[in-house]
C-alpha positions in Angstrom: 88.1 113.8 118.6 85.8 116.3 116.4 83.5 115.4 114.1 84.3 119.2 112.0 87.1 117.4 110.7 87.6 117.4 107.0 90.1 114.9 104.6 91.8 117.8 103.3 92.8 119.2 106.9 95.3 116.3 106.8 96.7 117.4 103.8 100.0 119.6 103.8 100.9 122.5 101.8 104.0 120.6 100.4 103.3 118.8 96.9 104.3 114.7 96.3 106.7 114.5 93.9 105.8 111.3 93.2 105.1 109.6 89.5 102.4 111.6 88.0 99.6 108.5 87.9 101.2 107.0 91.5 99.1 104.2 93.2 100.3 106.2 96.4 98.0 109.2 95.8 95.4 107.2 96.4 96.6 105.6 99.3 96.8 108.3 100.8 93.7 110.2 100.1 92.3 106.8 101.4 94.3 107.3 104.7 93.5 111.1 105.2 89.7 110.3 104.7 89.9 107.5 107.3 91.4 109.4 109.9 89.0 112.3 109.0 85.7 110.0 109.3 86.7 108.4 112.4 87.5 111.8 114.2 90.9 112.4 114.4 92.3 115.0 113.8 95.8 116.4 112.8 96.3 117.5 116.5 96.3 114.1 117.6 97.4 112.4 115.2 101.0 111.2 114.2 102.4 109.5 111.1 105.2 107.3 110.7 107.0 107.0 107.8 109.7 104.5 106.5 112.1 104.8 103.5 110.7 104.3 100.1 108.6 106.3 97.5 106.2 106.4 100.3 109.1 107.8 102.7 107.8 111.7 102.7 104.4 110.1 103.2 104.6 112.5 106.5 105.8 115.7 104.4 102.6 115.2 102.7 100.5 114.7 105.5 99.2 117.2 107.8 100.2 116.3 111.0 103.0 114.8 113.7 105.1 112.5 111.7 108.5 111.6 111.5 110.3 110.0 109.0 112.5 107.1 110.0 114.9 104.6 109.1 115.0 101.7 106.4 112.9 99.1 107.7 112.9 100.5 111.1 109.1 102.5 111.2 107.1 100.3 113.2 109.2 100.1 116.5 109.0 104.1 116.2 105.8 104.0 115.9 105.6 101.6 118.5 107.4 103.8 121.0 105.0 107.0 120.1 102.1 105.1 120.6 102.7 103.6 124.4 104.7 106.7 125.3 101.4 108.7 124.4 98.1 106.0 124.0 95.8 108.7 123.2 97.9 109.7 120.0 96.1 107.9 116.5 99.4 106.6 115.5 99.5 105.3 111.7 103.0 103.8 109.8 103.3 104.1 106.2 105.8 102.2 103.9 106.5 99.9 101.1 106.6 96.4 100.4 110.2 96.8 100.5 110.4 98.8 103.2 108.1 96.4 105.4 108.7 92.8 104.3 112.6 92.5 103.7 115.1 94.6 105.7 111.9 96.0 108.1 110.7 91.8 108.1 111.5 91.3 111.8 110.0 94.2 112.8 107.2 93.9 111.1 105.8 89.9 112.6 107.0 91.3 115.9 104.9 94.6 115.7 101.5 92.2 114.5 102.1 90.0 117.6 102.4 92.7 120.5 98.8 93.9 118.9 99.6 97.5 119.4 96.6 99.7 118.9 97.8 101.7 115.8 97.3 101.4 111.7 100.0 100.1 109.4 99.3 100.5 106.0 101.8 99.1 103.1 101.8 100.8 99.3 102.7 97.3 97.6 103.7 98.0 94.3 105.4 94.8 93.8 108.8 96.6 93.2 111.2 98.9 94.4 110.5 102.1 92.7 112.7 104.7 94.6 115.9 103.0 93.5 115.0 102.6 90.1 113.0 98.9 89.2 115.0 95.9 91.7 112.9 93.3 92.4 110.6 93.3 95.9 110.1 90.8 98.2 106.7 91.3 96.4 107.5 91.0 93.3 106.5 87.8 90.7 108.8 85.1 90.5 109.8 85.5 86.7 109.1 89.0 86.9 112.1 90.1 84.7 113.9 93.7 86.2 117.5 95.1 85.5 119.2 93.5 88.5 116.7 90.1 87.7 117.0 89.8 83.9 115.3 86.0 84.3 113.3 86.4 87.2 113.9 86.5 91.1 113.5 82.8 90.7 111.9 83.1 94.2 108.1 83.1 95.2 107.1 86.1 96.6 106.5 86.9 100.1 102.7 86.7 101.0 102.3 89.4 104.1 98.8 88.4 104.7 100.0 85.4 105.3 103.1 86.2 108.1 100.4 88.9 109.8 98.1 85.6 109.9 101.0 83.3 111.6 102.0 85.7 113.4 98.7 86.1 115.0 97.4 89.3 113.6 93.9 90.7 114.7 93.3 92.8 112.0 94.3 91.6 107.9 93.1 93.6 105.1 94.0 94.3 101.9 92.7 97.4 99.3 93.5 98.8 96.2 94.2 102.3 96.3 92.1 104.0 93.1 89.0 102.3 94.3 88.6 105.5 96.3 85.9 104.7 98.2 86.5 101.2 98.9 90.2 101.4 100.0 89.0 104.6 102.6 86.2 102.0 104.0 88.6 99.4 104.7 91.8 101.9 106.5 88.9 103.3 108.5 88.0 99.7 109.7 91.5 99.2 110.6 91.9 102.2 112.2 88.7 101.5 114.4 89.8 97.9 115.6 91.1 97.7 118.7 94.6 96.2 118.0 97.1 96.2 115.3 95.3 96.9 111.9 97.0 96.0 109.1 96.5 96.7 105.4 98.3 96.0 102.8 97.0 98.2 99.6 98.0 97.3 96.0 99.2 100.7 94.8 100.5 100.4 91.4 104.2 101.8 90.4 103.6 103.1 86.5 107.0 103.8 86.0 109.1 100.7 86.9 106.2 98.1 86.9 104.7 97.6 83.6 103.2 93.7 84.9 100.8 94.6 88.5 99.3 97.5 86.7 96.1 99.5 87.6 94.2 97.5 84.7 95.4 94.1 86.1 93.9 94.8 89.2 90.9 96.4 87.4 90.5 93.4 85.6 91.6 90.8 88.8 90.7 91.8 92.3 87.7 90.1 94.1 86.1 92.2 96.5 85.0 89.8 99.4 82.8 92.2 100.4 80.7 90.6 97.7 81.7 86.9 98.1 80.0 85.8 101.6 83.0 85.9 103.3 82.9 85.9 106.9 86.2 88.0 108.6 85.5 86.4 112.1 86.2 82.5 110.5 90.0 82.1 110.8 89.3 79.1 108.7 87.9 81.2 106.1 90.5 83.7 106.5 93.3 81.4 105.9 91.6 80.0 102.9 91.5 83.9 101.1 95.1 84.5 102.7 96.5 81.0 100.9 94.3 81.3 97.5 97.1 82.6 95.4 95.1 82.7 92.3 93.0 85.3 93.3 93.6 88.9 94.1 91.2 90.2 96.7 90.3 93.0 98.6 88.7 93.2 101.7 88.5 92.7 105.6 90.3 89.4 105.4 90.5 88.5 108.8 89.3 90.3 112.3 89.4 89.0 116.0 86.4 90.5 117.6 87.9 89.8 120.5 91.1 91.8 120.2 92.5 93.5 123.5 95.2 96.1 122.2 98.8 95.6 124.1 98.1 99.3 126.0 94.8 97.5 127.7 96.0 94.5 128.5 99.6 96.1 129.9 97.3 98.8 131.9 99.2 101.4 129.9 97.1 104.6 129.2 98.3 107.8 130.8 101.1 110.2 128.5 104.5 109.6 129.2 105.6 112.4 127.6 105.0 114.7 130.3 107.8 114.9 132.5 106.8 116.3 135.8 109.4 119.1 137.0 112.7 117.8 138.8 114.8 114.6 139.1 113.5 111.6 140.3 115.2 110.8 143.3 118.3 109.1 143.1 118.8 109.7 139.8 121.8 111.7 140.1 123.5 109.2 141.5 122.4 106.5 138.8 124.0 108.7 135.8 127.2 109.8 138.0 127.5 105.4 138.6 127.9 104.7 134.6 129.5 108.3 133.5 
């Protein structure tokens, strides 16, 4: 850890060619400046990335990273983290990326409560392929594979990260700079699985969740007496869908990360010289 660490020391000398106006700039200036505050730094820290306008999220980044598979980020990220625990090991993707074909994955990775970030760019559409409907998305939000709607309710993900019995729910919105870095930060200090999801607006495919919406929408809780620790209270915000908030939703204080409670802690990336014994053997039995 070093506390000379600076937010632009995470960033790469390779330009986003994302949308100019992008709610993932944000995001991840938000993520750079929480990894930067809580002392990381690049040399220990690795980003995961799925597929998605967010996919080259790691390109971007200053750091480790490795860009994975559709859907398929968080068991990645997973494996770095308990192969080497004293890595800060953060996933990035999209709402499409994390709640449909990466679903499983994703309730499975909240549950084991590894200590790592994962933070989702929800933009309420799929924007790499050209405008299909999320799981995200509105349910009469019209596209050019839904002309009348998905007809469907959308998938809440605070919501499965609550069943699923998540330690850590936030939510941010990624051009309230300061706010959105406040709240990654948190998640990257809990001791568990910290999830965010961040509303980070698509201006080219999604004319309806757009950054004045939000403006105009989002309740910071920050600012309503809400009380993280109160799972009652938690599921009350996480249910509420007429309200758009922001905020540490839910926290368990309580949290042990999987890597405590399993006893795992020393780097299993270094391979000590030679063959375990017998293992010779073992590969000639099966080959």
């Amino acid at each position: 850890m070093s506390t000379d660490i600076r937010f632009t020391d995470f960033k790469s000398d390779k330009q986003p060619t994302w949308c100019p106006g992008c709610g993932d700039f944000g995001t991840m200036n938000g993520m750079m400046k929480a990894l930067a505050n809580t002392g990381n730094n690049p040399d220990n820290t690795f980003i995961v990335a799925g597929i998605g306008c967010s996919g080259k999220i790691g390109t971007y980044m200053h750091s480790y990273a490795l860009h994975g598979v559709h859907g398929r980020a968080l068991p990645v990220g997973i494996g770095v983290k308990l192969a080497n625990p004293n890595l800060e090991v953060m996933v990035a993707g999209g709402d499409g990326d994390g709640y449909s074909i990466g679903a499983g994955h994703f309730i499975h990775a909240v549950r084991r409560n590894v200590d790592m970030t994962y933070i989702v760019m929800d933009n309420r559409i799929y924007g790499l392929t050209k405008g299909q409907a999320s799981p995200t998305s509105r349910e009469n939000f019209e596209t050019s594979t839904t002309p009348e709607g998905p007809k469907q309710p959308p998938v809440n993900p605070l919501a499965l990260a609550l069943a699923a019995g998540g330690t850590f729910i936030a939510q941010s919105f990624s051009t309230d700079a300061k706010r959105h870095a406040e709240i990654v930060q948190k998640a990257v200090e809990h001791d568990g699985f910290g999830f965010v999801n961040v509303f980070s607006p698509c201006v080219t495919f999604n004319d309806v969740d757009t950054y004045d919406y939000f403006r105009e929408t989002i309740v910071d809780l920050a600012e309503t007496g809400h009380d993280p620790t109160d799972y009652d209270d938690a599921t009350d915000a996480i249910m509420d869908g007429d309200k758009e908030y922001q905020g540490v939703i839910y926290q368990d204080k309580h949290s042990i990360a999987y890597e405590e409670r399993e006893g795992l802690s020393e780097n299993m990336a270094v391979i000590p010289d030679g063959a375990p014994d017998n293992a010779t053997d073992l590969v000639r039995e099966f080959y």
